[in-house]
Each structure stands twice: as structure tokens, then as C-alpha cells.
N, C-alpha and C positions, 0 to 999 in steps of 0.2 A: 750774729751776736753783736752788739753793740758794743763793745769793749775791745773788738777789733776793727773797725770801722775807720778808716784813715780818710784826709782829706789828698786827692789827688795834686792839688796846688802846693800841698805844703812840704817845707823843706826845713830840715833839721841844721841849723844856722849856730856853730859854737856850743858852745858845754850847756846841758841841761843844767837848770835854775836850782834843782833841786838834787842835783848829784853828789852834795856834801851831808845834806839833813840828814839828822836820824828818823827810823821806821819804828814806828810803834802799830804792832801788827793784834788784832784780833785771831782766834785761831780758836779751836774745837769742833765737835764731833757735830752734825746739825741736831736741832731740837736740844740741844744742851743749852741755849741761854746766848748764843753766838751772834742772834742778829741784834739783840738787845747790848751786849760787850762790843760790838761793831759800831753801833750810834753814841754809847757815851763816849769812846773814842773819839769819834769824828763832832762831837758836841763843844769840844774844846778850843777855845777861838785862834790858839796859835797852830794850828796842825790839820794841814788841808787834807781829807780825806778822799779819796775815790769808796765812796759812800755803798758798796754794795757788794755782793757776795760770789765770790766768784775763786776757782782752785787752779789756776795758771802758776800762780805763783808755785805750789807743791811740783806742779807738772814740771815746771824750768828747774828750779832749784834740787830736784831729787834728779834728775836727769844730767846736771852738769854736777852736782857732786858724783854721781855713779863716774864722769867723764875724767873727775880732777883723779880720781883713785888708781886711772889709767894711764896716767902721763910718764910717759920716759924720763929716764934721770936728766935730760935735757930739753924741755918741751921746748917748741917754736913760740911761746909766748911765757913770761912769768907766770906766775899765781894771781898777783897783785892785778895785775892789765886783764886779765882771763874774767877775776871775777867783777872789775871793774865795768868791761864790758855788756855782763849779765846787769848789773845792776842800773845800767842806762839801758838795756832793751827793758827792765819793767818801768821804769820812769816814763818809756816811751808809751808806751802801750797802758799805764793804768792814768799817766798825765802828760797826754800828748801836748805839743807845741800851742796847738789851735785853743788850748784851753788853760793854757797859764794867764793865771790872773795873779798882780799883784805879788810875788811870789817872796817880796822881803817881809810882806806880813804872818808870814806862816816861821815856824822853829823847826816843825818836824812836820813827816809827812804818813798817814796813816790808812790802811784798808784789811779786810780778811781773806784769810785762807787756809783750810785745813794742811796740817804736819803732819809730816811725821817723822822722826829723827832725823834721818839722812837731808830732807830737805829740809827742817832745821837747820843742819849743822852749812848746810850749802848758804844758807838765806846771812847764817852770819857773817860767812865770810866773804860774803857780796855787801851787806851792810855791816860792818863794826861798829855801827849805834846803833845798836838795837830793842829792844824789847818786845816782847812776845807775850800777850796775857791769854793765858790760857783756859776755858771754862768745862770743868766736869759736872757731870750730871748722875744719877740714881740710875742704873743701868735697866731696871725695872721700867721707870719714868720715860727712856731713851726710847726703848723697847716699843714699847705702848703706843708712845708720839708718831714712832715713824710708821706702826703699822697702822696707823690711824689716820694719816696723811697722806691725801690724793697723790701725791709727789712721787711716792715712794710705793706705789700699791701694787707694782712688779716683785717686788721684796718678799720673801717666804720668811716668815716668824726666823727661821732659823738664820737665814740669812743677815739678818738686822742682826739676832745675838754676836754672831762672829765678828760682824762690821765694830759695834760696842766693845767686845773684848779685844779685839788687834789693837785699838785704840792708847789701850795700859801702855803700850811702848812709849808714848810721848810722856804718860804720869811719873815713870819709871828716869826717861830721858830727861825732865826737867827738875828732879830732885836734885843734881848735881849742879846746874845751870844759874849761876844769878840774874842774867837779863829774862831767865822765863817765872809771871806771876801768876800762880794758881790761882783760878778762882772755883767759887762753887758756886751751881744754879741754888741752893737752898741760900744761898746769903741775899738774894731775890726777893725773899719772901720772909723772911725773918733775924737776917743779921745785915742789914744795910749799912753799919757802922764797919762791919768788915770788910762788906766791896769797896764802901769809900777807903779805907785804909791801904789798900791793895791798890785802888786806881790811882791813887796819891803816892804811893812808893814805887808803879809804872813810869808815872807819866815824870817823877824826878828824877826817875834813874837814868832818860834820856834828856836831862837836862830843862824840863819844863816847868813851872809851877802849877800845885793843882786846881783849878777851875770848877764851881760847884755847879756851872753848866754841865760837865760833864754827867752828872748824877738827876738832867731833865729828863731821859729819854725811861728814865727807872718809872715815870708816871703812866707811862704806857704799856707797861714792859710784856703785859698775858696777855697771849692771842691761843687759847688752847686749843687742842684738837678733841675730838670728840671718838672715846675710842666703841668700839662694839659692847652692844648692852648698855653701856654708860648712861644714866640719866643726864639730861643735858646741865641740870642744875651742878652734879656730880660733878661735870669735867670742866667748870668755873673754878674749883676751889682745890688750889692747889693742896691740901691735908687728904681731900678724897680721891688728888690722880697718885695719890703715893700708894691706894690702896687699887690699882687696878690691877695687880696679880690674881686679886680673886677671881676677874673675868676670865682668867687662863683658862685655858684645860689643862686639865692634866698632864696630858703629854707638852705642851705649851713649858709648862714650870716644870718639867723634867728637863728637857733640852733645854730650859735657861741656865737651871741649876747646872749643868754637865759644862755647858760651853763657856759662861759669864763666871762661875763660881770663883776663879782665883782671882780675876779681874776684879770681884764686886770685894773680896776682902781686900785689895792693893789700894781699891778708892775710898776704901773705909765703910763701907754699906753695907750691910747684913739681908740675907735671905730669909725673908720673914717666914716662908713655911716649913723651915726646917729649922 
């Protein structure tokens, strides 16, 4: 994987460039609107982005919070140095030495990765400027996408539901939270004035101004999937992938209903066949 890939020559010489900036991180479920929130982030000319999609970050930071939760009333290291520490091994690894450029041009530093509470809670206190925009999506819509997605086509219907529904714990975790901004995949498609609002009260809250760059990558944003039975014209227009429940079976929209149901009322979204 490329993203671990080190140069043998290179040697880590003094304090990383960017060990003080704040993170403004993309984050959410995949097929929820994530690699689209990923690019308008990294679209913004002050905030260098490692430009691509990858879950390291959950894996470190839910790992060393389960660790912090362990420590003796006297660890062998503070809090402050511990998480410090974590927070230059991702520096190291998402913007290594061989690839800093420039690095007074930049304010803050930005990439994705799915959460979920605990490694939230770990990610802040490795960065204390942070902000986290988070993107949900129509659990039907999520559903649909991934079973439709060479990516994912190890996945049983049922499986994707629970994947969707676990996910309520971050919706649940970031209602108390001010560094985390909700978004919504339908603001994609019909409230633009809302994602700009939202990416403009992100990108202040760690200190930036908002840049109407960030709102280019919105011109390319559908890349649909094409689910079973779907006419292809169908699965172009986002009003008719709202309606792909119909393609369910039965049993399909039974198991959604049973597993997603409290989940789709916490995100606000109603089950349209009941």
C-alpha cells in the first residue's frame, strides 16, 4: 500500500513542520458523500491534504485510546507526550519528510477516515485543533450503494444493514461535540447553501477562512452505482436512487426494517413502506 511506503535514505531530522497545525478531518460511512467531503476539504488552498481515503487513522487512535483507559495512576509517560507522540507517527506516515513542500503555505493540515467514538475521542486528544465534518446519508440510499458496488460484493444485504446502523453511535457522539459538523448527503443535491454554511463554520472553527474553492469538487460530485434491476437512466438521478427499496424483496425490507429502524429515525429518515 502506498501510504506505507518509506524511503530507505530518509531520516526524520527535528520536529515535524506540521506538528502544531490543526486537522480538519473528513469522516463517514463509505458511499455516504465521503469522497466528495474529502476533496472540498483538500480544495482549500491553505490546508495540505493527503488527498485520499484510507482508515489508519481509526485503527491508531481507537487502539491507543482503548490503551490511555489502561494507564496506571502513574504511567511511565504523561498524557500530553503519549498523545503527542501518536500524533507525529500520523504526520509521519500520512506526510512524510520526502514529501513536505512548502509547509509555511499551508494553516491546517487535512485527510479521511472513518470514526467512531472512542477513536474520535482519542484523534482529539492527539490533535486539540480539530474539527471533524461528518457526512450522513438515507440508510436505504447506503444500503443499495454498497450492494451495488464491486467493492463490497462479499457483503450480504444483511451485513451492510448492521454496518449502517452501528454507525448511529458517531450521530449520537457528535450531537454533544462542537469541533464535530454534521453534514447531509441530500444537501448534495438540493441544499448547497447548507453544505456551504457548514463547510464555512468547519473550516473557521480551526481558524481558516472560507474559500469558495472548496465548493469546486460539488461540480463533479455523482459517480453512481448501478443497483439490481435498476434502469441505468434510473440510477443517474438521484430522486429515483431514493426509490430503490422497491427493488428489495421482501425479505430484504424486512431485515432492513428490524436492523436500520431506530438508526433511520435517529438520522431523521423514515421507512417509506411502513
Amino acid at each position: 500500500m502506498a501510504l506505507f511506503k518509506f524511503n530507505r535514505n530518509e531520516r526524520s531530522t527535528g520536529e515535524h513542520p506540521f506538528i502544531e497545525r490543526p486537522l480538519i478531518i473528513a469522516s463517514g460511512l463509505g458511499r455516504s458523500g465521503t469522497t466528495v467531503l474529502r476533496q472540498c476539504l483538500a480544495a482549500h488552498p491553505r490546508v495540505a491534504s493527503y488527498n485520499k481515503e484510507c482508515n489508519y487513522i481509526h485503527n491508531l487512535m481507537r487502539a491507543a485510546n482503548l490503551h490511555v483507559e489502561t494507564f496506571p495512576e502513574s504511567p511511565p509517560v504523561g498524557r500530553r507526550e503519549f498523545w503527542k507522540v501518536h500524533r507525529r507517527a500520523l504526520l509521519d506516515i500520512y506526510w512524510p519528510q520526502a514529501n513536505w513542500r512548502a509547509p509555511d503555505e499551508y494553516s491546517a493540515i487535512s485527510t479521511y477516515s472513518m470514526l467512531d467514538p472512542r477513536a474520535a475521542i482519542g484523534l482529539k486528544d492527539a490533535f486539540p485543533r480539530l474539527a471533524i465534518c461528518y457526512i450522513v446519508r438515507n440508510g436505504i440510499e447506503v444500503v443499495s450503494s454498497y450492494n451495488s458496488f464491486r467493492g463490497f460484493k462479499d457483503m450480504t444485504f444483511e451485513d451492510v444493514c448492521k454496518l449502517w446502523s452501528l454507525r448511529q453511535d458517531m450521530l449520537q457522539y457528535q450531537s454533544s461535540q462542537s469541533h464535530i459538523f454534521l453534514f447531509r448527503h441530500e444537501w448534495l443535491i438540493d441544499e448547497l447553501e447548507a453544505f456551504k454554511r457548514q463547510m464555512a463554520d468547519a473550516v473557521e472553527s480551526i481558524g481558516l477562512n472560507f474559500d469558495e474553492a472548496c465548493l469546486a469538487p460539488l461540480s463533479t460530485r455523482f459517480h453512481p452505482t448501478r443497483f439490481m434491476g435498476e434502469e441505468r437512466q434510473a440510477a443517474k438521478d438521484p430522486a429515483q436512487r431514493t426509490q430503490r427499496w422497491k427493488l428489495w424483496s421482501d425479505v430484504q425490507r424486512e431485515t432492513f426494517a428490524t436492523i436500520c429502524g431506530e438508526a433511520m429515525e435517529n438520522h431523521g429518515y423514515e421507512i417509506p413502506w411502513l
